[in-house]
mmCIF file as Biopython writes it, N, C-alpha, C and O atoms, coordinates in Angstrom:
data_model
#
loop_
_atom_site.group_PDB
_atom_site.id
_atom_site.type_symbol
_atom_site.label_atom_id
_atom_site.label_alt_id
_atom_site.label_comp_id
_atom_site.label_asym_id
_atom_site.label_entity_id
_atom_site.label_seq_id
_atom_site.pdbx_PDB_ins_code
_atom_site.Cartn_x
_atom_site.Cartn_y
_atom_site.Cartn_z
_atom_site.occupancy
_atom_site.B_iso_or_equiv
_atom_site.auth_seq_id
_atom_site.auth_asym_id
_atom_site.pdbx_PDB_model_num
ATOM 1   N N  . UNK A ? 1  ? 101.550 86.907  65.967  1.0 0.0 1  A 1 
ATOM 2   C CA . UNK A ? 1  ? 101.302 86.996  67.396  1.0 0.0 1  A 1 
ATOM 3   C C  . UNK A ? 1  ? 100.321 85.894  67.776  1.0 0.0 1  A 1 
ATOM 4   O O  . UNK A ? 1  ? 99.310  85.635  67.122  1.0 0.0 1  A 1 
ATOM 5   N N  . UNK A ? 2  ? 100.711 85.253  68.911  1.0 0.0 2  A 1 
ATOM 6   C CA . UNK A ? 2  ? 99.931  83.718  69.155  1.0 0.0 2  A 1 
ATOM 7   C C  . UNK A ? 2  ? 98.652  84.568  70.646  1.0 0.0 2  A 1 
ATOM 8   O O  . UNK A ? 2  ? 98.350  85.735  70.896  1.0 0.0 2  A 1 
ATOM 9   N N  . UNK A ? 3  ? 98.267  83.250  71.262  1.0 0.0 3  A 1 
ATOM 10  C CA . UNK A ? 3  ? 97.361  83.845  72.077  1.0 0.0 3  A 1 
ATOM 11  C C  . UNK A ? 3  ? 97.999  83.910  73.030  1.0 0.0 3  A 1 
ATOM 12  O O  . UNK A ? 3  ? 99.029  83.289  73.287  1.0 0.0 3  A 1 
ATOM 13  N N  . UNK A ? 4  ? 97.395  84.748  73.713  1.0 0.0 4  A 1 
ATOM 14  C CA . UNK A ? 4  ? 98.320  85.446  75.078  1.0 0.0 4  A 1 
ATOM 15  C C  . UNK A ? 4  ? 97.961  84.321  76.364  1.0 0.0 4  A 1 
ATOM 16  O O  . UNK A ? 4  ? 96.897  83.800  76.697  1.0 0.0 4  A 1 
ATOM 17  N N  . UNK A ? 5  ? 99.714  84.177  77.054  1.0 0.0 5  A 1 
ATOM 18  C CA . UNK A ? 5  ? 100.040 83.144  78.028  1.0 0.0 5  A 1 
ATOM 19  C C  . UNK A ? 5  ? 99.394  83.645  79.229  1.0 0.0 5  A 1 
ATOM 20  O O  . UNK A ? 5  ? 98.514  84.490  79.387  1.0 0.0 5  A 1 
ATOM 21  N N  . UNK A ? 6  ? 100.195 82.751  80.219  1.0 0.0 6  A 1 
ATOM 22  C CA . UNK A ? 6  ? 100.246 83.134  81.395  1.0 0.0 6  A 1 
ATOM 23  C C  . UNK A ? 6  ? 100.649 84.776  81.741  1.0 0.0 6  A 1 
ATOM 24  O O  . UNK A ? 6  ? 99.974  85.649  82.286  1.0 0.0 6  A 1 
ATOM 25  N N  . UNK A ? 7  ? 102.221 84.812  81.114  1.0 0.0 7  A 1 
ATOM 26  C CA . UNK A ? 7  ? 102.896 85.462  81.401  1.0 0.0 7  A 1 
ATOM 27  C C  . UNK A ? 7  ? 102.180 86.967  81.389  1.0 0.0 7  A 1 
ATOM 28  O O  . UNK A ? 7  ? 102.041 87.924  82.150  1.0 0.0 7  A 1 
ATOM 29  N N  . UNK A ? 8  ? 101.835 86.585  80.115  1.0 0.0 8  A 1 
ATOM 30  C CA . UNK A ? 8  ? 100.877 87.809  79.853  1.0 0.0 8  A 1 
ATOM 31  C C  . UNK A ? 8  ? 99.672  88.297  80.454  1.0 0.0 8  A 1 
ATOM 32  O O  . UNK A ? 8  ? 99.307  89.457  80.266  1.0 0.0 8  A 1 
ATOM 33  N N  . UNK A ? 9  ? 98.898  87.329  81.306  1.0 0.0 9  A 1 
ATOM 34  C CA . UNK A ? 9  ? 97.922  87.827  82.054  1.0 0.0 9  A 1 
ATOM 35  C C  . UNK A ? 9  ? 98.380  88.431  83.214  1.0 0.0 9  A 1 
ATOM 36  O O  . UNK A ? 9  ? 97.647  89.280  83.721  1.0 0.0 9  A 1 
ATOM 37  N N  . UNK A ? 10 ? 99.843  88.073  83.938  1.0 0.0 10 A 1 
ATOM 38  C CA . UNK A ? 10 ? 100.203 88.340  84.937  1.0 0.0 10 A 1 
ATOM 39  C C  . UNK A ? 10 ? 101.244 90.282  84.535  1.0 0.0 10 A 1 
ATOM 40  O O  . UNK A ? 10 ? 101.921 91.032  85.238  1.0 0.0 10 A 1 
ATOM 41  N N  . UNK A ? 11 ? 100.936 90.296  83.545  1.0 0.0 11 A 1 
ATOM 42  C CA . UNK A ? 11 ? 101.807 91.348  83.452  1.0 0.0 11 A 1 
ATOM 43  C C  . UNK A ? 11 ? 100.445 92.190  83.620  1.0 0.0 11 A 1 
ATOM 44  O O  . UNK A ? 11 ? 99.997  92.841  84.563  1.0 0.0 11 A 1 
ATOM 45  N N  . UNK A ? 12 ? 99.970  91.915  82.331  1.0 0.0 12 A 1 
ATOM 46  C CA . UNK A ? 12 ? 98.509  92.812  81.971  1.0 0.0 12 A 1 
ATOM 47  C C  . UNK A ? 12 ? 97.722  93.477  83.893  1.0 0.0 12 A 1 
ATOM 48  O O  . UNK A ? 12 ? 97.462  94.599  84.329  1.0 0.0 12 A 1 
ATOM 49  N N  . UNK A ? 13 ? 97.620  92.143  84.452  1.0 0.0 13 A 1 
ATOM 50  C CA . UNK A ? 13 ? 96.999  92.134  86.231  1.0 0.0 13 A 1 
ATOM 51  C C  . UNK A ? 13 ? 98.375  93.212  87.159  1.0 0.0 13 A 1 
ATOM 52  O O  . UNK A ? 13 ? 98.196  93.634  88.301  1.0 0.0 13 A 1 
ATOM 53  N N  . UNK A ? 14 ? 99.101  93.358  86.698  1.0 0.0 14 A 1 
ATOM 54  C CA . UNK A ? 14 ? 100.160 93.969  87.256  1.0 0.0 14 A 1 
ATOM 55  C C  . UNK A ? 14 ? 100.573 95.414  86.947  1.0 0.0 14 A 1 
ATOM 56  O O  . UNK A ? 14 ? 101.206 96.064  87.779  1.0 0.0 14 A 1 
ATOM 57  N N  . UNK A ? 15 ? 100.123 96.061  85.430  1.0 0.0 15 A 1 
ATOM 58  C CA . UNK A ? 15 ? 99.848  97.151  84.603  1.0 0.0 15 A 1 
ATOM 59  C C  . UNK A ? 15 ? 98.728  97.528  85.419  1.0 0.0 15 A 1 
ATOM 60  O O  . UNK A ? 15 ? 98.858  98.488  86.178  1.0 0.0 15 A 1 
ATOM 61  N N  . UNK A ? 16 ? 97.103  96.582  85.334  1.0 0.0 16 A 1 
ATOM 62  C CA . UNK A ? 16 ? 96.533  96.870  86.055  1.0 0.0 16 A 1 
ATOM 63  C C  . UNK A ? 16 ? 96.349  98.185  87.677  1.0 0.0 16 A 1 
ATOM 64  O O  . UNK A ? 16 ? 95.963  99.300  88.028  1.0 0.0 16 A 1 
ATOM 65  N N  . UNK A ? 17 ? 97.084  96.690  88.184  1.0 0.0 17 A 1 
ATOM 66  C CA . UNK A ? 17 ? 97.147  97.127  89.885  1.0 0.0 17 A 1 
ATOM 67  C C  . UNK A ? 17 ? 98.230  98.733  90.119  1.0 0.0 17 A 1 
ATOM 68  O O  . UNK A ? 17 ? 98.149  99.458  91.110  1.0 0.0 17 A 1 
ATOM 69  N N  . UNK A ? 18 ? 99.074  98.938  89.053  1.0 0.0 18 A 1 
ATOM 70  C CA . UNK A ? 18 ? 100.022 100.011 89.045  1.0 0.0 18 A 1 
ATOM 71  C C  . UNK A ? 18 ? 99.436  101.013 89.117  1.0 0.0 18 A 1 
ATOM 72  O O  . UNK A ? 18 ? 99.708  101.956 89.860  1.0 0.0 18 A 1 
ATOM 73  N N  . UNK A ? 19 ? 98.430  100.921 88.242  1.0 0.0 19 A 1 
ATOM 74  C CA . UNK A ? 19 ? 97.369  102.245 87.230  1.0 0.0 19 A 1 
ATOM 75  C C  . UNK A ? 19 ? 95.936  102.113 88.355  1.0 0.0 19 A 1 
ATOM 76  O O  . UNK A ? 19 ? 94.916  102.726 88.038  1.0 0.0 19 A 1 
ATOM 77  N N  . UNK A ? 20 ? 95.954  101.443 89.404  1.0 0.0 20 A 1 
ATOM 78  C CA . UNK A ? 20 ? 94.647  101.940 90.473  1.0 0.0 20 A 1 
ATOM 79  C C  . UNK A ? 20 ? 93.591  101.108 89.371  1.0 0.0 20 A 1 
ATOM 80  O O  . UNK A ? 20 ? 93.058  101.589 88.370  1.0 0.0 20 A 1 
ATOM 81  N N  . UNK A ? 21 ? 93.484  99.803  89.865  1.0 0.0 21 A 1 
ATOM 82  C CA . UNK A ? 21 ? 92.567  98.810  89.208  1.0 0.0 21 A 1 
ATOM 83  C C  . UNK A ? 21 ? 90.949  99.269  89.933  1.0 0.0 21 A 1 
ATOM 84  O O  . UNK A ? 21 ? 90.792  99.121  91.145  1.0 0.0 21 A 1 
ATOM 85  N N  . UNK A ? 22 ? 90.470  99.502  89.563  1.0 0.0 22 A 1 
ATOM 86  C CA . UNK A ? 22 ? 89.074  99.843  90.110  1.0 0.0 22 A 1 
ATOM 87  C C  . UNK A ? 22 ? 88.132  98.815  90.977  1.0 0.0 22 A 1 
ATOM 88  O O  . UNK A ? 22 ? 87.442  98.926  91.991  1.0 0.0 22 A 1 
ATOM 89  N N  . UNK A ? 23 ? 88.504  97.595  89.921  1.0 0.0 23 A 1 
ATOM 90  C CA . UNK A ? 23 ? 87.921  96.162  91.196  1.0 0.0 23 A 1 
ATOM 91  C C  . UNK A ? 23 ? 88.621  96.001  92.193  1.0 0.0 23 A 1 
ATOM 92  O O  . UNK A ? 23 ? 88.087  95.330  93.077  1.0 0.0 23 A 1 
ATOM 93  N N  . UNK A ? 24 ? 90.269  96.599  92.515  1.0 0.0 24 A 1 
ATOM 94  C CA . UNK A ? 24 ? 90.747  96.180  93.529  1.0 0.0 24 A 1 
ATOM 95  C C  . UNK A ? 24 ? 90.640  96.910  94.653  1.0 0.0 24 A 1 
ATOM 96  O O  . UNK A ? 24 ? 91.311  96.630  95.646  1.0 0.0 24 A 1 
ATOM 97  N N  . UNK A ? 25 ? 89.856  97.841  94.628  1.0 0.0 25 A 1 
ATOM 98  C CA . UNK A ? 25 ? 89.219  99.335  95.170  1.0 0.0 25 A 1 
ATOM 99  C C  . UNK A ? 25 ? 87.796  98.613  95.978  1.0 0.0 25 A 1 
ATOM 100 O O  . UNK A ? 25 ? 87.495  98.505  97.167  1.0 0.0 25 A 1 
ATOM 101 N N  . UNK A ? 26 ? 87.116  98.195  94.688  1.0 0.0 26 A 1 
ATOM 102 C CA . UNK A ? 26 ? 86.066  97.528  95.154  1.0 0.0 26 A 1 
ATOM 103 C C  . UNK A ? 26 ? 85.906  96.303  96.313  1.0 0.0 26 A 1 
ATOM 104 O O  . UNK A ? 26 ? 85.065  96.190  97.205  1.0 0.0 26 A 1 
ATOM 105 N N  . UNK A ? 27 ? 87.167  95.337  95.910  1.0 0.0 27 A 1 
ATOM 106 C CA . UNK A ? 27 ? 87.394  93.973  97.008  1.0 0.0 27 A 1 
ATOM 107 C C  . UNK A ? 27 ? 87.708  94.714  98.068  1.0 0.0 27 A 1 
ATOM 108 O O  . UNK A ? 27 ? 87.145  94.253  99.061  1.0 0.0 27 A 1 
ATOM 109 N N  . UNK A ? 28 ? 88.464  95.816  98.352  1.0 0.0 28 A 1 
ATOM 110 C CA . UNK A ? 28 ? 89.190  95.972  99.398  1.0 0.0 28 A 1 
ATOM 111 C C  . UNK A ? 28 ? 87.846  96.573  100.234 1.0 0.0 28 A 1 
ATOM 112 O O  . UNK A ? 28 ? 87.670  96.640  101.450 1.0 0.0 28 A 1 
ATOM 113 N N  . UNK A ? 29 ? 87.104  96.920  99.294  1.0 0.0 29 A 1 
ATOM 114 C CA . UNK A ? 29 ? 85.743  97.616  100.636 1.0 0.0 29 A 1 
ATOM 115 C C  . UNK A ? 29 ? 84.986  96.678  101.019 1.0 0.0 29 A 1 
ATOM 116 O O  . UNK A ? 29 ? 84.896  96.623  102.245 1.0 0.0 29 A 1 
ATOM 117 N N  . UNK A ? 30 ? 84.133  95.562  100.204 1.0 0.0 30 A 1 
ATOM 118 C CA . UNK A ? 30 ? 83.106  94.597  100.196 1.0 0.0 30 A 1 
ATOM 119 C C  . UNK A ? 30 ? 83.907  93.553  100.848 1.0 0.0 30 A 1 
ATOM 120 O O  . UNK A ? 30 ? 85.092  93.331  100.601 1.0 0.0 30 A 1 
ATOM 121 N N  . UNK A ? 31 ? 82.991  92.771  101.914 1.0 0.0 31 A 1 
ATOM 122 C CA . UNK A ? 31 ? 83.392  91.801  102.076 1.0 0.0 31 A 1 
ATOM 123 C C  . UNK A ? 31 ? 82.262  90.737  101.532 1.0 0.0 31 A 1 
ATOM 124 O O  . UNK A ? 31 ? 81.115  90.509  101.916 1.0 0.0 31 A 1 
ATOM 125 N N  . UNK A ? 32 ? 83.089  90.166  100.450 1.0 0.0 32 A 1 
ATOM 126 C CA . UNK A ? 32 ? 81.805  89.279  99.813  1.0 0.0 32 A 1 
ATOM 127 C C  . UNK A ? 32 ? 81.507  87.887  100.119 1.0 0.0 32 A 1 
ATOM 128 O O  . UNK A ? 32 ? 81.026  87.092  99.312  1.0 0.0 32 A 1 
ATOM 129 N N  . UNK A ? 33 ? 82.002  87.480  102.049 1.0 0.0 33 A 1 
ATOM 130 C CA . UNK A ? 33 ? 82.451  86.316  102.357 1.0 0.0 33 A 1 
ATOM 131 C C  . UNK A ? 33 ? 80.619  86.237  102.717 1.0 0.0 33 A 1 
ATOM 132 O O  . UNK A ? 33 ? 79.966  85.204  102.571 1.0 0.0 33 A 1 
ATOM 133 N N  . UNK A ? 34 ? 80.070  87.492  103.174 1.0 0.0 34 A 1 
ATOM 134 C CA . UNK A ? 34 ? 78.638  87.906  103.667 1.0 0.0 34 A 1 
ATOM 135 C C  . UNK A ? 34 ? 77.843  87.777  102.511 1.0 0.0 34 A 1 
ATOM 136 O O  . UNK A ? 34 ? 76.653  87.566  102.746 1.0 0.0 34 A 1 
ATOM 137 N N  . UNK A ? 35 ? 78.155  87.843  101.394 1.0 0.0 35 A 1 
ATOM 138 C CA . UNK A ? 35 ? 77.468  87.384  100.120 1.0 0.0 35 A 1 
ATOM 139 C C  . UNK A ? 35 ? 76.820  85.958  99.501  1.0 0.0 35 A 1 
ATOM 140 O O  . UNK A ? 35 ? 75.708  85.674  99.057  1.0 0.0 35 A 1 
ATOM 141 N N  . UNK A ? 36 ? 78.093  85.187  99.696  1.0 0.0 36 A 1 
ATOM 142 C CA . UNK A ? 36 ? 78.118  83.867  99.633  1.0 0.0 36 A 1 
ATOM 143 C C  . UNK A ? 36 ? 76.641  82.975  99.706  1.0 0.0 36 A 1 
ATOM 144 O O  . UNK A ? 36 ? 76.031  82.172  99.000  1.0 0.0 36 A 1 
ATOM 145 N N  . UNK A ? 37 ? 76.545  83.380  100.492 1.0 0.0 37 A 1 
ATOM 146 C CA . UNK A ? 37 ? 74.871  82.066  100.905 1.0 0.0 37 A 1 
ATOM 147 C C  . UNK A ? 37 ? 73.985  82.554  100.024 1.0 0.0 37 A 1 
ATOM 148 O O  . UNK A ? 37 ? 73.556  81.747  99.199  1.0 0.0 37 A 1 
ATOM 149 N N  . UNK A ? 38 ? 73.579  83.716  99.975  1.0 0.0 38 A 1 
ATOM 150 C CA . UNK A ? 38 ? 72.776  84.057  99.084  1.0 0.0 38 A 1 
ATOM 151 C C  . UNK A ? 38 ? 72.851  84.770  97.483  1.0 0.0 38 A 1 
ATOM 152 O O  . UNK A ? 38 ? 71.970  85.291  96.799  1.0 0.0 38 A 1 
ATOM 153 N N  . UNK A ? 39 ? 74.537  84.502  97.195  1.0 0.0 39 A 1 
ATOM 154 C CA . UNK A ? 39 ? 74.253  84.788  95.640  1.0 0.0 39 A 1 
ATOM 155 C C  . UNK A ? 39 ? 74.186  82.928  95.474  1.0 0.0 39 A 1 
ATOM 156 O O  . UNK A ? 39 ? 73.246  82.583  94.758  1.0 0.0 39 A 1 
ATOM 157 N N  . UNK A ? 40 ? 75.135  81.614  96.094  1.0 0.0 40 A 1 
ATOM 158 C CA . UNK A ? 40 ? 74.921  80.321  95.891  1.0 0.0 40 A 1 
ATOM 159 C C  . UNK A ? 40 ? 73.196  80.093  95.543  1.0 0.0 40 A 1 
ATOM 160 O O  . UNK A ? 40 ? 72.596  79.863  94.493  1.0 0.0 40 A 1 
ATOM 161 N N  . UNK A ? 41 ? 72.848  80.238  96.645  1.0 0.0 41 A 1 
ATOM 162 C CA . UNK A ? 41 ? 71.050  80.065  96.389  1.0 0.0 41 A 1 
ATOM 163 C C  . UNK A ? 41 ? 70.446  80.489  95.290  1.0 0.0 41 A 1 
ATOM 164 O O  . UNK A ? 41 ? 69.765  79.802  94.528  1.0 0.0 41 A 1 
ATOM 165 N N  . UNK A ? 42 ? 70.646  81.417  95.220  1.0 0.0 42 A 1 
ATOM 166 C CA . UNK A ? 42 ? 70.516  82.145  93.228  1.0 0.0 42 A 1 
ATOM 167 C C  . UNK A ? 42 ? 70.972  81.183  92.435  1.0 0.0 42 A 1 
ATOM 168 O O  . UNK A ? 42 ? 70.262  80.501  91.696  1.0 0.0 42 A 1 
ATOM 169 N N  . UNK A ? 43 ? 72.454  81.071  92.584  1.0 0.0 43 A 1 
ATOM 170 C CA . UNK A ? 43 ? 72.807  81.145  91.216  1.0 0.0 43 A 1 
ATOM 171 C C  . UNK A ? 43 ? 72.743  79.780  90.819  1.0 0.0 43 A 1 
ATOM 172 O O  . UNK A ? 43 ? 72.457  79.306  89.720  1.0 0.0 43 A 1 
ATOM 173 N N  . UNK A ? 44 ? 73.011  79.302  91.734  1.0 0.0 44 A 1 
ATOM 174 C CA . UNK A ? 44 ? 73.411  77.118  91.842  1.0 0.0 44 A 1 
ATOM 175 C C  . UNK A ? 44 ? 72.160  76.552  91.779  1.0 0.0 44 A 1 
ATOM 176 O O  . UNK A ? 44 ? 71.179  76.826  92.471  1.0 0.0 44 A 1 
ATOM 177 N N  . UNK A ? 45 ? 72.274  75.690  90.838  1.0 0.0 45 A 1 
ATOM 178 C CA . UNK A ? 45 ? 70.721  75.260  90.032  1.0 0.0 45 A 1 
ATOM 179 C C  . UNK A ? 45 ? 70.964  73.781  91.054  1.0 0.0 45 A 1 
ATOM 180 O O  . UNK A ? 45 ? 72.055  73.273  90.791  1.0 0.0 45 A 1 
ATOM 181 N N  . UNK A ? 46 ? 70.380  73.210  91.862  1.0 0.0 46 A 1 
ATOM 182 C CA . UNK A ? 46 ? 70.793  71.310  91.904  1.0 0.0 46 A 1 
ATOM 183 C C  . UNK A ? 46 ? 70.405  70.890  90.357  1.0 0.0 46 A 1 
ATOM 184 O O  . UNK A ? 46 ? 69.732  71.326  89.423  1.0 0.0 46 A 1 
ATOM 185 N N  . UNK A ? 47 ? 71.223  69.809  90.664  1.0 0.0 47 A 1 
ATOM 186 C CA . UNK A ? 47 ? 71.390  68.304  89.523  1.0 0.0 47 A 1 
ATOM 187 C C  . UNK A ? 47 ? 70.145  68.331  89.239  1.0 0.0 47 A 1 
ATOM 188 O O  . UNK A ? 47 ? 70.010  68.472  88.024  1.0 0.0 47 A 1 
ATOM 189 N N  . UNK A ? 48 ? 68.750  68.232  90.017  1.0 0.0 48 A 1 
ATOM 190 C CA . UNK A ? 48 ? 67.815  67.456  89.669  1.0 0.0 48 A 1 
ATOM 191 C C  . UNK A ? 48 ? 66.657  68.681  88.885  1.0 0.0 48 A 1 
ATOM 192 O O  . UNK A ? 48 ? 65.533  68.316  88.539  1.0 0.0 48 A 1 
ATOM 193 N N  . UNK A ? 49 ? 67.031  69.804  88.733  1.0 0.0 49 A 1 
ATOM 194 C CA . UNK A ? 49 ? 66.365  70.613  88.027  1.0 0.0 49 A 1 
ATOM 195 C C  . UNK A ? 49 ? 67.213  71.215  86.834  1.0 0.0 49 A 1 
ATOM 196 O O  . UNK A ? 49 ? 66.942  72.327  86.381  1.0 0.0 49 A 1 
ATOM 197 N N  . UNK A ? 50 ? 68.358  70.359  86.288  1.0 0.0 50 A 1 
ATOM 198 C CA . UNK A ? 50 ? 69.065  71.003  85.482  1.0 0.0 50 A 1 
ATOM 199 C C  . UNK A ? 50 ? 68.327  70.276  84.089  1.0 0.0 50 A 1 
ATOM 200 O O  . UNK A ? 50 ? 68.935  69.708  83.182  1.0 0.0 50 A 1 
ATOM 201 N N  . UNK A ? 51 ? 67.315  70.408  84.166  1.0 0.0 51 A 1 
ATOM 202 C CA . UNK A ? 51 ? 66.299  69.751  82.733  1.0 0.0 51 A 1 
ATOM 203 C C  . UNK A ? 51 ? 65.440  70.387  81.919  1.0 0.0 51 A 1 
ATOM 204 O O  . UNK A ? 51 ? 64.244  70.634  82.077  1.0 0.0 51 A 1 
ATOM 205 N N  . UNK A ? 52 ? 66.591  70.764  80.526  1.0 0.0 52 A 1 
ATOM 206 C CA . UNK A ? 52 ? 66.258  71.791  79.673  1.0 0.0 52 A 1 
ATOM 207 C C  . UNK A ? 52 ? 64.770  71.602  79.026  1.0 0.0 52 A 1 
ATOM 208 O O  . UNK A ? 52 ? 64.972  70.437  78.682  1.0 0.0 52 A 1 
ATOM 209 N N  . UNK A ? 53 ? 63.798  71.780  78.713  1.0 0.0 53 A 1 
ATOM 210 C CA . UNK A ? 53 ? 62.828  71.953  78.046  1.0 0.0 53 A 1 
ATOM 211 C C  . UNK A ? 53 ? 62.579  72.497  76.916  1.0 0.0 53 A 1 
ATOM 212 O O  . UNK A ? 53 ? 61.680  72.142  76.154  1.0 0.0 53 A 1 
ATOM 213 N N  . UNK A ? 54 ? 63.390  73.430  76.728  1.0 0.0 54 A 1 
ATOM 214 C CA . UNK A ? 54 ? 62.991  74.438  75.677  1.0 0.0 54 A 1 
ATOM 215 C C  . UNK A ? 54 ? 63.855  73.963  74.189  1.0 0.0 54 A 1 
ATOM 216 O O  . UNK A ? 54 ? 64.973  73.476  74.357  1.0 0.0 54 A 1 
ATOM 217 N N  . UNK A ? 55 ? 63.374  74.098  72.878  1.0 0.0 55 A 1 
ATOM 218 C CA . UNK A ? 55 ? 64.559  73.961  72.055  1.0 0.0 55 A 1 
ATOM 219 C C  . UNK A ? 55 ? 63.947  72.930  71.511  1.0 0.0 55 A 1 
ATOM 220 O O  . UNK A ? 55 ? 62.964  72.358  71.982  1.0 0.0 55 A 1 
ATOM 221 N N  . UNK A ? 56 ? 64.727  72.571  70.129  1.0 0.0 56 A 1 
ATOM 222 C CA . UNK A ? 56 ? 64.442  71.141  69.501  1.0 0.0 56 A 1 
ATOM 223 C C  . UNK A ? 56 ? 64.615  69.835  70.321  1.0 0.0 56 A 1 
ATOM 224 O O  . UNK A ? 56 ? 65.275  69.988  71.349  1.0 0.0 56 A 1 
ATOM 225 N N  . UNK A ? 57 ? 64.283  68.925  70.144  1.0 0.0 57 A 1 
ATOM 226 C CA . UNK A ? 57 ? 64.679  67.621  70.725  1.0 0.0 57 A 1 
ATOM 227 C C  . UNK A ? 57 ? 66.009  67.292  70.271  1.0 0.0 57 A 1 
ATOM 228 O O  . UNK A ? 57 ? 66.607  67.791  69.318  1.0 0.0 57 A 1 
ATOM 229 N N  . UNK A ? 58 ? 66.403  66.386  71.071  1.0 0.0 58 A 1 
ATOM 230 C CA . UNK A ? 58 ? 67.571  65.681  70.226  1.0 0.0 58 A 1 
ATOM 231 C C  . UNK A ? 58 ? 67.325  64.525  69.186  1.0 0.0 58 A 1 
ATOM 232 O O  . UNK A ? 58 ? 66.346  63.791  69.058  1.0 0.0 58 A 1 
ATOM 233 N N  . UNK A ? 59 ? 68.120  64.563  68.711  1.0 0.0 59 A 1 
ATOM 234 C CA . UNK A ? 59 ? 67.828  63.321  67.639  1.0 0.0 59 A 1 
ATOM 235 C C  . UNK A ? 59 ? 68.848  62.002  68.577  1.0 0.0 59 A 1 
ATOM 236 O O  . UNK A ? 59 ? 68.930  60.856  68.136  1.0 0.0 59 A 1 
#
């Protein structure tokens, strides 16, 4: 058995949605368009602070 395709995610997402997917319960209540600005601000580092410190140096 190889790793699972496309095909297979679309079946698996489709088994899912048959059987009452619980996240699709969830999207249908939240509108997470009101989310947006402030999970970005969290989560999105800019370019100019993406400067690791911690850890060995590089060679």
């Amino acid at each position: 058995m190889g790793e699972p395709g496309f095909v297979d995610a679309d079946r698996r997402r489709a088994a899912l949605s048959e059987n009452g997917d619980p996240l699709e319960a969830v999207a249908a209540l939240v509108r997470w368009e009101s989310f947006c600005a402030d999970i970005e601000a969290v989560a999105l580092t800019p370019e100019a602070e993406k400067t690791f410190r911690v850890g060995c140096r590089p060679f």
